[in-house]
N, C-alpha and C positions, 0 to 999 in steps of 0.2 A: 420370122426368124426360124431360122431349121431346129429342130430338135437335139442336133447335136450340139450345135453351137450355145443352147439353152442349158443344155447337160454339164459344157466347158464352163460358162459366166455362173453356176451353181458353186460346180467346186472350186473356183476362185475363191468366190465369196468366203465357205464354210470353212478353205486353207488360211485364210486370212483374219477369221473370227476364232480361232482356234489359236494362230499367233499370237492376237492377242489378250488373249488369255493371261493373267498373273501369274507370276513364274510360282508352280507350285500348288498349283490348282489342277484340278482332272479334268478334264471336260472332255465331252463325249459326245457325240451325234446323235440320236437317238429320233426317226422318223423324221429328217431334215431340220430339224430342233436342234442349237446348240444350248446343254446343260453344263451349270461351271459350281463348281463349291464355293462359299462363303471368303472373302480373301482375309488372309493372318491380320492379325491384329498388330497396327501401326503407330508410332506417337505421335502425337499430334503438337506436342510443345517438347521445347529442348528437354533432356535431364537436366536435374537439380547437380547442381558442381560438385565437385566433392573438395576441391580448395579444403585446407584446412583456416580454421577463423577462430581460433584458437585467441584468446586476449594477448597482445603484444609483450605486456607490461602489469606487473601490479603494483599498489602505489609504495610498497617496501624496497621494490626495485633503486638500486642504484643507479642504473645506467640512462642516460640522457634520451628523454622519449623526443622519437622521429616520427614524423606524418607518411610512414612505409610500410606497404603490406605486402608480400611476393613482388611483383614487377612492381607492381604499382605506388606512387606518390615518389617524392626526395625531400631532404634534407631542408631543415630551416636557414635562411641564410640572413633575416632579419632577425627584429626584436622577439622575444618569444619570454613566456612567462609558465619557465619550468616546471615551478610547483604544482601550479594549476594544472597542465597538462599529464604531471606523474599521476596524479588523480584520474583520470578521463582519457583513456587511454582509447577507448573505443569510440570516442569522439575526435580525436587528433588520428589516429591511423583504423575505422571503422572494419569492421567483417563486410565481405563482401557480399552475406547475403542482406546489409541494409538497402535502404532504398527510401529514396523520396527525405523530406522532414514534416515531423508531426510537431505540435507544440514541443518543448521543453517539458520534461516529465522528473527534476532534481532540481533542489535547492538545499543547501548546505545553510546549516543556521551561522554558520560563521561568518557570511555574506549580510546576515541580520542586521538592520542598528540596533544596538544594546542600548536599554532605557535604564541607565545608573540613578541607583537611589540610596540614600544613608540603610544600611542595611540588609542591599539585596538588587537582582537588576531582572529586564523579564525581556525577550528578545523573539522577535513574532516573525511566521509566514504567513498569508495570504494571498488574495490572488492580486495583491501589486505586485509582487513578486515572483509569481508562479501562477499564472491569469490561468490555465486548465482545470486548477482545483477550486471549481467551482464548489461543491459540498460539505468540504470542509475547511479548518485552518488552525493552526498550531502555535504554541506559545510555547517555548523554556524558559524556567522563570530558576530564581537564585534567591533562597531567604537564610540568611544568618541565624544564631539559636537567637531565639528571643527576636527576630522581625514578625514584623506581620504583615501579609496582603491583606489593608484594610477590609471591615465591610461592606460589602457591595451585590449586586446583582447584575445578571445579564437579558438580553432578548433569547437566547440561544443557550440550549444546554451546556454543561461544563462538565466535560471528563478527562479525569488524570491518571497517568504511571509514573508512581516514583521513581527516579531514577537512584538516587541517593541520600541518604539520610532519612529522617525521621519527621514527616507533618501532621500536628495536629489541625484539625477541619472542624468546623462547628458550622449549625444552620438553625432556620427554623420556616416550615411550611406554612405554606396558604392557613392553616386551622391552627395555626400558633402552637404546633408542637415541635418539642424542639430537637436536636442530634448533637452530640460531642464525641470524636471517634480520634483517634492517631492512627497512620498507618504509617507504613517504613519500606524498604526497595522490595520492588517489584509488587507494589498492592496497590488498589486503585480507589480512586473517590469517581461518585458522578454527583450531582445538583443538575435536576432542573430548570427548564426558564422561568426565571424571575424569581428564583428562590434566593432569599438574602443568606449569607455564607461569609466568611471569613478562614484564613491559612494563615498556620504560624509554625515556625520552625522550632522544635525542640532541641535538646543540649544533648540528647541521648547519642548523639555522634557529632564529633571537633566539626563547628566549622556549619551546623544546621540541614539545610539539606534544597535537594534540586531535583525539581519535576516536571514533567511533562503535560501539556493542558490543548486539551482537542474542541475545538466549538465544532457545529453541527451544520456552519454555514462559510462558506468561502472569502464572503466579506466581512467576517468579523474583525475589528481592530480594538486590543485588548486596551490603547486608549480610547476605546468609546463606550467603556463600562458606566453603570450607575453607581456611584459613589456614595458613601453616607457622608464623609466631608463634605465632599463637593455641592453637595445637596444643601446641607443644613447651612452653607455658609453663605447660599442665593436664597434661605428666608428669612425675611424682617423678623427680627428678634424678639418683637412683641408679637408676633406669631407664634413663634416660639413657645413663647409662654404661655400663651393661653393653650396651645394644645399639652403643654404636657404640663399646665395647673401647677406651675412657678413663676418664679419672680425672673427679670429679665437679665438681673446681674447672676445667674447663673450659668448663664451663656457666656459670659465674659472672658473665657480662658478656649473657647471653641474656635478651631482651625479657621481661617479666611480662607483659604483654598482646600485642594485636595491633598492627602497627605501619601496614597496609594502603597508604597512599602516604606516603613518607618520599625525602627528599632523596639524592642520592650523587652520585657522578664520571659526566660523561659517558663513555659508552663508545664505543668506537671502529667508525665506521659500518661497517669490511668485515672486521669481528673474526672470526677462524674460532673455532667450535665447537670446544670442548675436546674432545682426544683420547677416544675410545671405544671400546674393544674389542670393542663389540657392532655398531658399525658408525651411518651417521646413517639416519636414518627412512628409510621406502620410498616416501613422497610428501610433497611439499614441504608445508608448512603456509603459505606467503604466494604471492598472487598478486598479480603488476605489473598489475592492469586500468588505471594510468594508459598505457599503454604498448598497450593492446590498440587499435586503428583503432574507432572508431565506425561503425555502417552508418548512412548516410545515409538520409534517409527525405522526405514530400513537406513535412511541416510538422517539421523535427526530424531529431534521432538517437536509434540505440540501441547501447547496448552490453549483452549475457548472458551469464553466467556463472555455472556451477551445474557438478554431478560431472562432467560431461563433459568439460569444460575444467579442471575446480579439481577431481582427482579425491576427493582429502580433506573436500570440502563435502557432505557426504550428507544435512545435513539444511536446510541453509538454500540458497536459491537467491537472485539476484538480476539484476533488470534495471535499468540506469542509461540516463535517459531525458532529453533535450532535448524543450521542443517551442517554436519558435519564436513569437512577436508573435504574436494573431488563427489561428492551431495550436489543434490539441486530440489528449488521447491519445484515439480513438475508443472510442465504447461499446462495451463486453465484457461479460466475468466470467469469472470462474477458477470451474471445476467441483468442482471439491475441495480446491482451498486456498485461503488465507487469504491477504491482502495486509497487509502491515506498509509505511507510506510515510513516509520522510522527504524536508521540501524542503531543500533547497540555497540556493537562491538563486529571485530570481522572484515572481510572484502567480499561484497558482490557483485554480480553482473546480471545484469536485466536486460532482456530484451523485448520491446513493446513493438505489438503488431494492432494495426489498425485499421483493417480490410484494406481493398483498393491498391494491392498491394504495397502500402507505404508501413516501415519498419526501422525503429531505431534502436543503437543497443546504448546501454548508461552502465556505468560503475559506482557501485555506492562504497562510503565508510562510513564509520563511527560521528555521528552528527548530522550525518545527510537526510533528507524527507525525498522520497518518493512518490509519486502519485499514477496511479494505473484508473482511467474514467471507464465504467460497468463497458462490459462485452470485448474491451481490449483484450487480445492471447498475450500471454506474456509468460515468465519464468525468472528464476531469482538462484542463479550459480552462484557457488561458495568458490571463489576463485586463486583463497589465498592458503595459507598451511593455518591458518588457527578458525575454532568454530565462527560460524556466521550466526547471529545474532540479530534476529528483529522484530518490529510488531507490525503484524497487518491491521489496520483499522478501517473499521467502513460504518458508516452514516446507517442504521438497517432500525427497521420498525419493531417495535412487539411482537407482532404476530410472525414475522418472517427471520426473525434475527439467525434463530438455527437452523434455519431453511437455506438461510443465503449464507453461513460461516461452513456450516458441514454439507451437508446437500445439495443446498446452491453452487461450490464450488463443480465448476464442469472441467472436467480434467480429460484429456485426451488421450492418455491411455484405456480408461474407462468409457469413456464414448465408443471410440473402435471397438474395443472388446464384444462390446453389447450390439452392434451394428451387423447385420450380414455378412459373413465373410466374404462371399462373393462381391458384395458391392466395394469393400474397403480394398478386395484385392483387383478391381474396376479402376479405382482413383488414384492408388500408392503403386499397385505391379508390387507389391509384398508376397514372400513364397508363403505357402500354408503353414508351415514350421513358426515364423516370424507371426503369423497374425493369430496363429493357435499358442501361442506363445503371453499374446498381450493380457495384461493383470485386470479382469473382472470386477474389483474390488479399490475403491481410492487409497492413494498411499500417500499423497501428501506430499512425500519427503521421500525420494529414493537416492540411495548410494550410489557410489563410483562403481561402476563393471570390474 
């Protein structure tokens, strides 16, 4: 091949290596070498939508909820059961940035069968009901002044929030010492497994009182407590007596069955604790959390309380949570435990993320339980115009409880912050402003912009 023809099939080449070149790039020749810059930075996955996904409805709403979001869904033209769906709004017409279905993570106690009793009623979740809350399971119970929730014991620890009115608690531990305490809304009792216990409702407010009761296990069913009726009425009577060195006809007026909430005398709210020779317990069983100050926050308050403070709480922890109008509790997750929620008072919006990209969002009220299982992302909008109102409860050990209520808590503004800016502005395309911007410090609770 001639020389000159070798000269023409070069500069083809190098015209043609040059064309295609990324628009925007230099490139240069440089000793028959083509040299090109780095090409711009491209996406690789769609943008995130910017739709708005705003809650359709809140359950105060009048107007007749439709399964309609922008274009999408129409009108019911069957059976439909309003009520239910004014509650759940984000399940009858969803944000579109859900996706996929994770378990069920709501259960409203009103769904409960109630266990009516002379005196009082007691109305349970667990996982027949809510199979994802594996950890734990809840009880509201109802005692008249003067009822009482027999004495009894459990496998599983018991802790409580008063909701209303006023309970006296009494117990007595493995070493025969014993406790008598009352507490009244918003203070809490724990017991131990297998610690024998008793609740009764005082007169100190119409009407007795109503509390909230958390075991430490998913499959607890508060009819498969140990009873002291139940007990004593499956043994032979001349059993009886020889162990507690009477006669048999003193037996003679004792329950056949269980009696579980049954009527009596109010007791007297600052009654002391019968004499014991063994002395009373070596740490209180009731905590006054009405009485503890809330830490104020930018959207809300918090109040915590786990072994550290309630040194007898070893296995259940808790955080009692305000968040103000247009508030939210910020995105998180718990690393290794489990959230158990009930509302208060309020409307909110959750929305649970569960890797894999599957995501769903739920609206809570006043009565509803929540459940978020450790490492789920999630969040908790106040969606209505009056404060949101709830407790976060989680299963947490001794040694971790504050670990996993204050520390433990991983919150994603706090993450980023702390992360290499370059890498977060890698993942998001965030400006320097916005990620020099984000709050180094957890806030728990932030306000409306």
């Amino acid at each position: 091949m001639s020389k000159f023809l070798i000269s023409v099939v070069c500069s083809v080449l190098l015209a043609s290596l040059a064309t295609a070149a990324p628009a925007g790039n230099v490139a240069s020749v440089v000793s028959g070498t083509v040299v090109a810059s780095a090409a711009e930075p491209v996406e690789t996955v769609a943008l995130a939508s910017d739709n708005p996904n705003y809650v359709e409805w809140n359950a105060t709403d009048a107007a007749e909820p439709v399964p309609i979001r922008g274009p999408l869904g129409a009108t019911i033209m069957a059976q439909t059961n309003t009520p239910m769906e004014v509650q759940n709004a984000d399940l009858l017409a969803p944000p579109t940035t859900d996706n996929g279905l994770i378990p069920n993570v709501k259960w409203p106690f009103g769904l409960s069968k109630n266990r009516l009793q002379t005196g009082g009623w007691a109305r349970q979740q667990n996982i027949n009901v809510m199979p994802i809350a594996t950890s734990m399971a809840g009880v509201d119970m109802r005692l008249e002044a003067g009822a009482i929730r027999e004495l009894h014991w459990h496998k599983t620890s018991e802790w409580a929030y008063v909701l209303s009115g006023h309970v006296q608690v009494s117990a007595v531990d493995q070493n025969g010492k014993n406790f008598l305490g009352t507490v009244g809304p918003g203070d809490l009792w724990y017991f131990p497994p297998g610690i024998p216990h008793s609740l009764q409702g005082t007169n100190q407010t119409e009407g007795g009182c109503e509390f909230l009761l958390i075991f430490d296990n998913g499959d607890f069913s508060e009819d498969s407590t140990f009873l002291l009726t139940d007990w004593l009425s499956h043994v032979p009577k001349e059993v009886l007596a020889k162990n507690f060195q009477t006669s048999m006809s003193a037996f003679d007026h004792i329950p056949g069955e269980e009696l579980y909430i049954f009527p009596g005398a109010p007791p007297a709210p600052n009654a002391p604790a019968p004499e014991d020779p063994q002395g009373q317990v070596p740490q209180t069983m009731t905590y006054l959390l009405s009485q503890m100050p809330a830490t104020p926050l930018g959207g809300g308050t918090i109040k915590i309380v786990d072994s550290t403070n309630f040194p007898i709480s070893t296995t259940i922890g808790l955080a009692e949570v305000t968040v103000e109008p247009g508030g939210m509790r910020e995105l998180h997750w718990h690393p290794t435990q489990d959230e158990w929620t009930y509302y208060i008072s309020g409307s909110g919006r959750v929305t649970v993320y569960a890797s894999s990209g599957l995501a769903n969002t739920y609206n809570y009220q006043a009565g509803d339980i929540g459940f978020v299982p450790a490492t789920y992302g999630h969040y908790v909008e106040n969606t209505g115009n009056d404060t949101l109102h709830f407790l976060e409860i989680f299963n947490t050990g001794v040694s971790r409880s504050r670990y996993q209520l204050d520390s433990g808590k991983n919150l994603i503004l706090n993450w980023l912050a702390l992360t290499p800016p370059e890498l977060v502005k890698e993942h998001l395309q965030l400006s320097d402003e916005v990620i020099a911007g984000l709050n180094k410090t957890k806030q728990f609770v932030v306000g409306p912009r």
